[in-house]
Every structure is written in C-alpha cells, then in structure tokens.
C-alpha positions as CSV (number, residue, x, y, z in Angstrom):
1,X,145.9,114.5,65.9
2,X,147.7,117.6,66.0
3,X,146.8,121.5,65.5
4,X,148.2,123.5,62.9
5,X,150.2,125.2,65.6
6,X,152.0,122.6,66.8
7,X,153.1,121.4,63.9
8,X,154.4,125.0,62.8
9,X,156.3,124.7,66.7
10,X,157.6,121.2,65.4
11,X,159.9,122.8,62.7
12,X,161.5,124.7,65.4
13,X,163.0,121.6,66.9
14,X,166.6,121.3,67.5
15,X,168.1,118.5,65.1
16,X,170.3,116.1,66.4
17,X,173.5,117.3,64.4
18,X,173.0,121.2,65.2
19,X,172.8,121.1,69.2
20,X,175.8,122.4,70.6
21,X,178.0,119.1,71.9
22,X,181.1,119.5,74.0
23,X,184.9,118.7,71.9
24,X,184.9,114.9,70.7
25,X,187.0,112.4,72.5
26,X,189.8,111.0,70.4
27,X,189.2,108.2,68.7
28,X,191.3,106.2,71.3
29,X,189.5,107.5,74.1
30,X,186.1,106.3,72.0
31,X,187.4,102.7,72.2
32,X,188.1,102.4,75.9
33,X,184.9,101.5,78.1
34,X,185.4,102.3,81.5
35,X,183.1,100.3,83.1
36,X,184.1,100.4,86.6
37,X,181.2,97.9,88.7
38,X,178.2,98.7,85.9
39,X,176.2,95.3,85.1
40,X,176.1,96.0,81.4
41,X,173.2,94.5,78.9
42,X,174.4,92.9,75.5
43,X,171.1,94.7,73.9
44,X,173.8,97.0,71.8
45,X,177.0,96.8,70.3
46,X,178.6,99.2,72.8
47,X,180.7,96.4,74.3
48,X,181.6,94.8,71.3
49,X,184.6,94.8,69.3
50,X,184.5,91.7,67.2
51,X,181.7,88.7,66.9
52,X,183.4,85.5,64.9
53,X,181.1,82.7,64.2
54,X,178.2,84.7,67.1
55,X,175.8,87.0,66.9
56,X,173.6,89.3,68.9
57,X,170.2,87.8,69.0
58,X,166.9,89.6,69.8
59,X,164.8,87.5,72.6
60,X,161.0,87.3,72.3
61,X,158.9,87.8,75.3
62,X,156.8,85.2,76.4
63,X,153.0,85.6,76.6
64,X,151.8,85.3,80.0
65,X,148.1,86.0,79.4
66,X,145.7,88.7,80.2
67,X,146.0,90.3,83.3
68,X,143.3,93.2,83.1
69,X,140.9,93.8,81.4
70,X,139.2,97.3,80.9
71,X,135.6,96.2,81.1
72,X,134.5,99.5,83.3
73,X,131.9,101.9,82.0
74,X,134.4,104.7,82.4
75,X,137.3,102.6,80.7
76,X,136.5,100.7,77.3
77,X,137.6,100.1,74.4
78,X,139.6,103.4,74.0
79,X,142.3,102.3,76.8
80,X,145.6,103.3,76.8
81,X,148.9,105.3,77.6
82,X,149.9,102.7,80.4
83,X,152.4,103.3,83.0
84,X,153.3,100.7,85.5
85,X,155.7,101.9,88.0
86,X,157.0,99.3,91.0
87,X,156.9,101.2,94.5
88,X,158.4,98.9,97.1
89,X,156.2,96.3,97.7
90,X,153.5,97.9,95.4
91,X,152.8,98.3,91.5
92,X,150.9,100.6,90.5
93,X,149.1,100.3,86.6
94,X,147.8,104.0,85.5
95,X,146.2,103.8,82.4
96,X,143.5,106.0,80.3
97,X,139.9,105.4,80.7
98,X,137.6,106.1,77.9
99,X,134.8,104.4,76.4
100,X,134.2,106.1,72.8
101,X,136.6,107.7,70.4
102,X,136.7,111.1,69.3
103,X,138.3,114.5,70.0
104,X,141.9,113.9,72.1
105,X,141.5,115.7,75.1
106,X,137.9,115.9,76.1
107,X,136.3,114.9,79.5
108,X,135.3,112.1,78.1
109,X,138.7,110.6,79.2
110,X,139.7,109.8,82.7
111,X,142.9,108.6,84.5
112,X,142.5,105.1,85.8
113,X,144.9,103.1,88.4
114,X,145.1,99.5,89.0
115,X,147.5,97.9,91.6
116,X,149.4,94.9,92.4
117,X,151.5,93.1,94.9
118,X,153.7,90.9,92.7
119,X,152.9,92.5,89.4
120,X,151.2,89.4,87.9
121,X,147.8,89.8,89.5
122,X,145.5,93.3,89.4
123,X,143.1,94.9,91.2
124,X,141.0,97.9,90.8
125,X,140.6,99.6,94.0
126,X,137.6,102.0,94.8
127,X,138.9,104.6,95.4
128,X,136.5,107.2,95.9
129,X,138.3,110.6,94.6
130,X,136.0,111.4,91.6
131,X,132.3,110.9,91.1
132,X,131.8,109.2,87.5
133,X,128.6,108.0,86.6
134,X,126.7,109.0,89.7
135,X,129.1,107.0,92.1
136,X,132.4,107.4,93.8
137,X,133.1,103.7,93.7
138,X,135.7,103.4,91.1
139,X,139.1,103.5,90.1
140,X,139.2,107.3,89.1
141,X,143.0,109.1,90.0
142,X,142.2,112.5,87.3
143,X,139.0,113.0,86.0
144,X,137.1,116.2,84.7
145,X,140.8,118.0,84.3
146,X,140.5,117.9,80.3
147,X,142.9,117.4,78.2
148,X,145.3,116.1,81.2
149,X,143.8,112.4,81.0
150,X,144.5,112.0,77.3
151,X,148.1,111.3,78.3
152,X,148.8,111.6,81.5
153,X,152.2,109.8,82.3
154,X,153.3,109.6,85.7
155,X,156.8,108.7,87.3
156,X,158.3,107.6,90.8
157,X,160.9,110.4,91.8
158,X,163.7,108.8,92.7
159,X,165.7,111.9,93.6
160,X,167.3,112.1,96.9
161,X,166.0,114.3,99.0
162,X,162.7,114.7,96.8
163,X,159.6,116.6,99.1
164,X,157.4,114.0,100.0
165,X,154.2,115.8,98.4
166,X,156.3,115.4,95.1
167,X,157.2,111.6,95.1
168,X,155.0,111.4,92.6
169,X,155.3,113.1,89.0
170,X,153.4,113.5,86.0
171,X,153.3,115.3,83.1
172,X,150.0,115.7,81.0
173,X,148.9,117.8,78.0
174,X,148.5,118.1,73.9
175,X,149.5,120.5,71.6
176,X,147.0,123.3,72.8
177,X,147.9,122.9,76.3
178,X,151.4,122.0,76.3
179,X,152.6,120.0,79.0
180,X,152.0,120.8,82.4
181,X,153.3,118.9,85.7
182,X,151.6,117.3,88.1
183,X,152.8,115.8,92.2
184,X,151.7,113.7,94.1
185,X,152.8,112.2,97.9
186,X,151.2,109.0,97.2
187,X,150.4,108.4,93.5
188,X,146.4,108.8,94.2
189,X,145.5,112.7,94.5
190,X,147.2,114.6,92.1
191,X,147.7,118.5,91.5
192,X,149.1,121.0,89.3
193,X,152.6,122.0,90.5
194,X,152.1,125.1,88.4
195,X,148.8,126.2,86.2
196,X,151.5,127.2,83.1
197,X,152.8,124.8,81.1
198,X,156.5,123.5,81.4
199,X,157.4,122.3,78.0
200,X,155.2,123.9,75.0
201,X,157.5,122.9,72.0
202,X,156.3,119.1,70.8
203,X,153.1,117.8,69.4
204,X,152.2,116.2,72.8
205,X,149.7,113.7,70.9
206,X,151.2,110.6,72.5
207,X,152.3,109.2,76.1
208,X,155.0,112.3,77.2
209,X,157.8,110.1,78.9
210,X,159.4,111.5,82.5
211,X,161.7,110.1,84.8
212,X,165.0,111.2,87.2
213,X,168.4,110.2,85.9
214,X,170.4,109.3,88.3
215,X,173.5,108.9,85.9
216,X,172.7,112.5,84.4
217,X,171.9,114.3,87.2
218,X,168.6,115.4,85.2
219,X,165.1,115.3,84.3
220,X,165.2,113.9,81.0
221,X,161.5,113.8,79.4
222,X,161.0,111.8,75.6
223,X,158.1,113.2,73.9
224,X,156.7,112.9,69.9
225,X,157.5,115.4,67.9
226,X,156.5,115.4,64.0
227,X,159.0,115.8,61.5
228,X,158.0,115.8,57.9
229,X,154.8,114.4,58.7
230,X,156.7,111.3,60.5
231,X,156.6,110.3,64.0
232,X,159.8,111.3,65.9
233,X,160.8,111.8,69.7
234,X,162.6,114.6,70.8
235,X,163.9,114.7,74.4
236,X,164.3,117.6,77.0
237,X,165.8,118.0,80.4
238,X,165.5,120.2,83.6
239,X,167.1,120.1,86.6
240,X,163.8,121.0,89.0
241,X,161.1,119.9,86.2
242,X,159.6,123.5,86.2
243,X,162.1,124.6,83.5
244,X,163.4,122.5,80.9
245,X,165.8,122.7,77.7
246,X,165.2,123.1,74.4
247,X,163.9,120.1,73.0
248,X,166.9,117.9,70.3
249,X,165.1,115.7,68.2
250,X,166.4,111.9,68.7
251,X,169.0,110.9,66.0
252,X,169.2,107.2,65.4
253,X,172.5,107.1,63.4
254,X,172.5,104.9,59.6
255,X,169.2,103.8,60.5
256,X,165.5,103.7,58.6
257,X,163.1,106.3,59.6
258,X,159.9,104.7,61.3
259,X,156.9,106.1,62.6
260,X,157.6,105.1,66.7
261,X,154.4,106.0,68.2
262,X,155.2,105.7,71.4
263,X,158.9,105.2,73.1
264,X,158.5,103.8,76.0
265,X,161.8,105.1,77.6
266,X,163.0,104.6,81.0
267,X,166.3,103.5,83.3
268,X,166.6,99.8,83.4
269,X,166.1,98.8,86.8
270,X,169.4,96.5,87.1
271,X,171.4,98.8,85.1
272,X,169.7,102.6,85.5
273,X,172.6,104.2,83.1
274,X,171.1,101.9,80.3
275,X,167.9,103.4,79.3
276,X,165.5,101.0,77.4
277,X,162.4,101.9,75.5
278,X,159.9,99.4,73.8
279,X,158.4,101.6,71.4
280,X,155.6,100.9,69.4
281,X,156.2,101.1,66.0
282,X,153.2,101.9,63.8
283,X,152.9,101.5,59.6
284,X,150.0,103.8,59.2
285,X,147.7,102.0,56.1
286,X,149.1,99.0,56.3
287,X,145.9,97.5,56.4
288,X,145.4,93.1,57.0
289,X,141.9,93.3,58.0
290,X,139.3,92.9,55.1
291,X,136.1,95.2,56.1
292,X,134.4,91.8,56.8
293,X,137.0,90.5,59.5
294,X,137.0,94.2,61.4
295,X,133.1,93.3,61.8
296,X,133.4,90.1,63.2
297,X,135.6,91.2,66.1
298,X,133.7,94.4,66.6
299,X,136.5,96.8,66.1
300,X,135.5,100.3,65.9
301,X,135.7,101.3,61.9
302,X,138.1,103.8,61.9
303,X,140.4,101.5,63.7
304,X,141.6,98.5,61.1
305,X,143.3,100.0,58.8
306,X,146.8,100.3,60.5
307,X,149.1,98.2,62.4
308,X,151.9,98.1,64.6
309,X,154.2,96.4,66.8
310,X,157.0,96.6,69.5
311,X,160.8,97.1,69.1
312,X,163.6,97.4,71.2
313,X,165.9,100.6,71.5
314,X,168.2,101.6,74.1
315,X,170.5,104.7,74.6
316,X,172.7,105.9,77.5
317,X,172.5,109.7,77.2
318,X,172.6,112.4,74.7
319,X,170.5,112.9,71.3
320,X,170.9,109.2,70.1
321,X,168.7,106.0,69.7
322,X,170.7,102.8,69.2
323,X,168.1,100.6,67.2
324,X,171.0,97.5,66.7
325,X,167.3,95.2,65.9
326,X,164.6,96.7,63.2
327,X,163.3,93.4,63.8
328,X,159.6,92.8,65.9
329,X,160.9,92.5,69.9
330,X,157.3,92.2,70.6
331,X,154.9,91.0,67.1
332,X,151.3,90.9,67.1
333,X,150.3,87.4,68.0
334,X,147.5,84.9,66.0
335,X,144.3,86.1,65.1
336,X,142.5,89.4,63.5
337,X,142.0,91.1,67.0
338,X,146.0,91.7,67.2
339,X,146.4,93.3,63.5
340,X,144.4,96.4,64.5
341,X,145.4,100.0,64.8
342,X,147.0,101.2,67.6
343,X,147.2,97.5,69.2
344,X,150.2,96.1,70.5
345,X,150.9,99.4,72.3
346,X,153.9,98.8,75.6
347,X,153.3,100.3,78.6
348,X,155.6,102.4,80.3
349,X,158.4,100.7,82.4
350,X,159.9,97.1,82.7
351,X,159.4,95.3,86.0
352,X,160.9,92.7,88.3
353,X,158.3,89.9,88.9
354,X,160.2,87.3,90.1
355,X,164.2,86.2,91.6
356,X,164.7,85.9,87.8
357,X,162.2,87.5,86.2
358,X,161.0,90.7,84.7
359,X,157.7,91.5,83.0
360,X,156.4,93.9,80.4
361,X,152.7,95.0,79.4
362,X,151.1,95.6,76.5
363,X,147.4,97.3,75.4
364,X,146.0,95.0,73.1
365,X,142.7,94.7,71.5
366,X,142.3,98.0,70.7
367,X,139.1,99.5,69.4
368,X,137.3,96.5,70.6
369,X,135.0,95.4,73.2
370,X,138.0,93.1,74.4
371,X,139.9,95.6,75.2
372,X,142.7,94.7,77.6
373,X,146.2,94.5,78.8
374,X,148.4,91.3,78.8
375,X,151.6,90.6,80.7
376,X,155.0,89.4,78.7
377,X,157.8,87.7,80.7
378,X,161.9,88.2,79.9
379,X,164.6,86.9,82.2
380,X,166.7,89.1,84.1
381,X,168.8,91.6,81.3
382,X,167.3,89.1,78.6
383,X,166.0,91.9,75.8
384,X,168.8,90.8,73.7
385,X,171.9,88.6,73.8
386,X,175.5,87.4,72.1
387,X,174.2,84.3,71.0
388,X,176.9,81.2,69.5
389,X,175.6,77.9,67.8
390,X,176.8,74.7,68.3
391,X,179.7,74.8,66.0
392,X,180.7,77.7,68.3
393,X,181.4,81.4,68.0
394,X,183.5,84.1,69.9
395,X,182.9,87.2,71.8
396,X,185.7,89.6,71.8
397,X,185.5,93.1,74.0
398,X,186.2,96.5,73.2
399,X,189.5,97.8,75.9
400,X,187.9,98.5,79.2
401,X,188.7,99.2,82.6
402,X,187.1,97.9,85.8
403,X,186.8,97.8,89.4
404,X,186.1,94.8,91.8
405,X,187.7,91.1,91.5
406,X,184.8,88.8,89.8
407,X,184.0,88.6,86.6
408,X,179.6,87.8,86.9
409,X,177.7,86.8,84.0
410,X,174.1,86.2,83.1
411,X,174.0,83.3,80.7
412,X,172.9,79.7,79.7
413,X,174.0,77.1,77.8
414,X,172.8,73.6,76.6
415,X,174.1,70.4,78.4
416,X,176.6,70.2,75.6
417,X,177.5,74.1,75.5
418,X,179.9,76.1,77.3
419,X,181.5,79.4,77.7
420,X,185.1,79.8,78.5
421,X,187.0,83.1,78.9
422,X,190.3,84.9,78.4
423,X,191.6,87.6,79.8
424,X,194.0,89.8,77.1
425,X,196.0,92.9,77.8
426,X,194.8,96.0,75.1
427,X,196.9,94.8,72.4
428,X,195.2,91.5,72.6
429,X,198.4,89.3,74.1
430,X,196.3,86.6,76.6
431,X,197.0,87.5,80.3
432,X,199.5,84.4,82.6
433,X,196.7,82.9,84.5
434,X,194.1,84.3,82.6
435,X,194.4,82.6,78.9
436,X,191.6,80.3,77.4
437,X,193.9,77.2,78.6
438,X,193.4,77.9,82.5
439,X,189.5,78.7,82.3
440,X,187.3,76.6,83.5
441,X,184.3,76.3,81.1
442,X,180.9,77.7,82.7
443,X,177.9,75.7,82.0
444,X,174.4,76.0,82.9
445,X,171.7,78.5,83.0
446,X,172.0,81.4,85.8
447,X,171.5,84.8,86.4
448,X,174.7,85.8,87.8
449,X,177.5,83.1,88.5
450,X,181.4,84.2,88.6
451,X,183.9,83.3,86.0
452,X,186.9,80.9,87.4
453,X,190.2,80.4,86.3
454,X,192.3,77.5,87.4
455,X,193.7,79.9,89.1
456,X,190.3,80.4,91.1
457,X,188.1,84.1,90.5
458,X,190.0,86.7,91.9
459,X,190.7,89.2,89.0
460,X,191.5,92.2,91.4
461,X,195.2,92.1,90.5
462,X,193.6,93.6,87.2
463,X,190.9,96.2,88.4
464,X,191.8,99.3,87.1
465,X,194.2,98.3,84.2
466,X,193.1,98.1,80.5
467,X,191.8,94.7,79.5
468,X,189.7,92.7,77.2
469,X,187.4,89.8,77.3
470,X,187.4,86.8,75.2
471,X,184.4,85.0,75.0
472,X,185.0,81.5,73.5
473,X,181.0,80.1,73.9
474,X,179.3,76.8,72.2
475,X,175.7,76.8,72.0
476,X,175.8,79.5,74.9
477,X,173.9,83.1,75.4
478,X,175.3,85.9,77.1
479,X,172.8,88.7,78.1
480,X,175.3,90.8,80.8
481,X,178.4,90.8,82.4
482,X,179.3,93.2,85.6
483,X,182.6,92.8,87.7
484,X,181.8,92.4,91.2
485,X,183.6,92.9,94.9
C-alpha cells in the first residue's frame, strides 16, 4: 500500500534509457566475452551464439518439504519478507512476524530469526532481546521500532575490511519513512547507523534488496518502485551505504511488463558477477478460489483473490533484467492453499546445502493458519541449462578469451548421451588437436569434470587467444562451464 507521496516521488524515477551511460562498445567488442577464470551459468543467452537442434531449458526445483513453520504468537499467518543468509558454518532465516493484517508498518510487526547448521533443519532460538507478550523467551531480533519490521532486509557485508560492528546490514522502511540502515556485529542486536533515511525516492512497500558487489565495487540496493500503477524495481548504489545514487528503474529489454512483487536479487554464490533474483511475480485479480474454497482452508478474506508465482531473472550489472524464461521457475503446487495471494513468495538468497546441492525458500500458505516456509533443492548452477534431445543438438559460443588450461563443465547425460567438444579459432576454422574428431565424448552426471582431447586437457597453449566452443551433446544438459588452472 503506498501514500499519495510516494507515488508522486515514483514519477521522478530515472528510466532506464535516459541515465547517462558511458560511449557504446563496437559492435565487435559486444561479441567478444572475455571470460578470463569466471564459472559462467547457462541461465541467459550471454554465452550463446548459435543453438541447432538445443535449447535452453528452465529447471524446476524440487520440493523438499516444510522446514518452518510460523506457528508463534508473535509470527502467524502474516509472515514474510525472508532472508536467509549462510555465515560460515551458520544460516541464519530472518523473516517478519505478525499475526493479523492491517496497516504496513505498525508495531504490530516484529523481526523474527531462525537458524540452522546445514540449512535443511531450523531452530528458533530464545533469544531474549525484546519482551513480546510478557516474556523475553522468543525469537525477537527488532521489535517496537515501527515501521522497520515491515521489511526489514538484512545482508552479510562481505567488504574487505568492513568494521566489525557493521558485518551485518539492513535496510528497513516504507514510503513515509524512507529507508533507513541498520548494523549489526553479529546479526542479533541491531541499530540505526543514522536516524535519517538513506534512500527516500521508491515506494519501499516490498522487501528493499542490499548486498556488496564485489564485481562493482558498490552497494547496489533493488527496491519496488511503481510505474503506471505496475510493479517495477529500480536499483541504487553507494559506495559507504550512507549515500546512494539516484535510483534507474530496471529495463528488461523486448520483454512483457509484469507486476514482480518481490526480486529477490543477490550475487550467485559460485559465480558472484552473475546476480540472480527469483522474483515473485504476482497477477493481481486473478482469482481460482471460489468464496467457498478460501473458507475451507481458513484464508483470511481479503487474501484469495490474487495469485502469483516465482521466475528466474538474472543480470550482471547496469539498468537491465535478462528475463530469457516468462515461464513459472517456481509454480504454485496442488491444492487451494498454494493459489492464494501473496503465496509462493522466495526468500532472499540461494544457498549451498550440500557437495552438490543448493536450496531455495519459499513463504507459502499465506493468509492462513498454516502458514509456513518450505525448502526447494537445485543442483549446483542448475536454474537453467542448454538442454539437446536424443536426436542431438549443438552449442556453439560467442568469441571469448580465457585464462587457465582446463576446460570444467557442470553437466549430465543419459547412459546413451554424450557431449563432445571443439575448439574453433574466431572465424570458426576447428583448432589441430582440438576438432570434434580428437574429443573424447564426456558422459555422466558431475558437477565439474574437465574436457579431454586425445590430446589429453591441457588448453593453455590457448589461454588468452580468441576462441569458440562447439558443443556437439546427445541427450546431454549443460548448466556451466569455467576454465580452470
């Protein structure tokens, strides 16, 4: 729900097309990816000259059951905004508490934090930092601080040479408030790093995304924004996060408009330059619950009428979304209780659980007694891949230019599939050594396992010239590539 005044502020918002950008590369330069040792995801096109007979192919996560449920006087059925952010050997789940619905921003609402020690089974500690309900046993991180609990989205500084009171950051706010920043030394007892806010152009109604880009140099914080009464995201950034830039609204190119509630966007932890959000996308009046369904489950009433789900975009950088899928990444799953509004809602951040194994969370439930949060599993870099059938397909790569000597990919293939590779020069002539005749084919299913060549592996003859990469694959997937010492 947004004031009058922020929506006025939200006109003021820099469009994509009119923020000042540096000259344009030729289109030459454009083609060339120097990708050095980067592990890069096939969850875009930007590696991609030519698919024959493949495709890029969205993967669905796979359910892995409740793993909390907010069943606390102090949480309800009102949960939401999660964050879950891995510090060493500890995850930590931050999430809002609050019971009943009605004005965003009351005191109603409370931080909550959960924890973990392999992100697949939760706890909530007692912490005993805020007195709720007559008693200091609870799970309380921010409580009678209105309107900072509506939203309030922390972050792990990963900045070198960050002050340890400030390992922790947040920032918290609405429209009336603006955003204003919070630290923390150990993710538990939070204050204001300043009393005035730090960004006051947005509509702040939604989770307010931070985090430390290591490949920018930068702050970067993705925030909703309204723009002719859809929901948008703008992004701003700051070098200190105490002053920040104007906020550019996100472009995302020949692509449909959509309402993304929520964006979810943060550094992929195996390749940080690659930032991945898994937005929830909400049709406001969509409705599939008759009046008579939203009263079996016990959803509140003003909370059926809408429904949404997850998708997958990614961007490296700058004022643009790549949204390659429009497709569901993550689709509300059988029965009434998952075709509510605001269900189906990601949390913040995608985590390692496992030596091949990442997990995601999702609020679902919403509006209902059952409120809760379930876990979704991926493999390693698997949001996406370059898929072939078995009748084959091929995988040809934009010019690029690397260092290191082997050529690692994440991939798998049936018993009867295979991938075999060719190494060409920039005009396409297959490399002595290197051409589909001397590969050896690569079968199986692995998270990283180097490319050979009769020849044997070592492409370091190569590293720094300009190349491409000829996937030949039957009934293979290919979800990353990264050249390795």
């Amino acid at each position: 729900m947004r004031s009058l005044l922020s929506c006025l502020v939200l006109c003021a918002i820099v469009p994509a097309g009119h923020a000042q950008r540096p000259s344009a590369p030729s289109r030459e330069e454009q083609a060339i990816v120097r990708l050095g040792a980067r592990r890069e995801l096939f969850a875009d096109r930007f590696l991609i000259d030519r698919l024959t007979g493949a495709s890029l192919a969205l993967e669905r996560p796979h359910d892995e059951g409740v793993v909390l449920r907010f069943d606390k006087p102090w949480e309800g059925r009102f949960c939401g905004y999660a964050t879950v952010i891995k510090d060493g050997p500890l995850y930590r789940l931050y999430y809002r508490g609050l019971p009943s619905t009605g004005r965003d921003g009351s005191n109603r609402e409370v931080t909550c934090c959960a924890e973990s020690k392999d992100g697949i089974h939760w706890t909530k500690p007692e912490l005993g930092l805020f007195e709720i309900n007559g008693s200091k046993a609870n799970n309380v991180v921010l409580a009678g601080m209105a309107p900072f609990s509506h939203n309030f989205c922390p972050m792990l500084d990963s900045r070198k040479d960050v002050p340890k009171g400030q390992r922790y950051k947040a920032l918290a706010g609405t429209g009336g408030s603006g955003l204003v920043a919070f630290v923390s030394a150990d993710g538990l007892r939070w204050k204001k790093l300043r009393d005035k806010p730090v960004i006051t152009r947005g509509a702040f109604d939604s989770q307010n995304v931070p985090f430390w880009s290591e490949t920018e140099g930068l702050y970067l914080c993705y925030f909703r924004v309204s723009v002719k009464g859809v929901r948008r995201i703008a992004r701003s950034t700051s070098k200190d996060f105490v002053d920040w830039s104007e906020p550019v609204l996100m472009d995302y190119g020949d692509r449909p408009i959509e309402h993304l509630y929520t964006n979810q966007t943060s550094p992929y932890f195996r390749a940080p330059h690659l930032y991945v959000g898994i937005a929830a996308r909400f049709f406001p009046g969509r409705q599939v619950l008759t009046a008579e369904q939203a009263k079996a489950i016990n959803v509140d009433p003003d909370y059926f009428k809408d429904c949404s789900d997850g998708v997958l975009i990614t961007t490296r950088g700058g004022d643009r979304y790549d949204r390659t899928f429009m497709e569901g990444f993550l689709c509300p799953g059988i029965g009434p209780e998952n075709w509510v509004s605001r269900t189906n809602y990601p949390a913040l951040n995608v985590v390692p659980t496992g030596p091949n194994e990442m997990s995601l969370y999702v609020n679902q439930n919403y509006g209902q007694p059952t409120s809760h949060l379930r876990r979704y599993s991926l493999r390693l870099d698997g949001f996406a891949c370059v898929a072939a059938p078995y009748t084959g397909g091929e995988l040809l790569t934009k010019p690029l230019t690397f260092t290191g000597k082997e050529l690692v990919l994440n991939f798998a293939t049936s018993a009867a599939g295979g991938i075999r590779v060719e190494v060409q020069d920039a005009a396409g002539k297959p490399l002595p050594g290197h051409t589909l005749a001397d590969a050896v084919e690569t079968i199986g299913n692995e998270i990283g396992r180097a490319v050979h060549w009769r020849s044997g592996r070592d492409l370091g003859v190569l590293a720094g010239k300009l190349v491409r990469l000829r996937f030949v694959m039957r009934d293979a997937r290919l979800y990353s590539l990264q050249f390795q010492p």
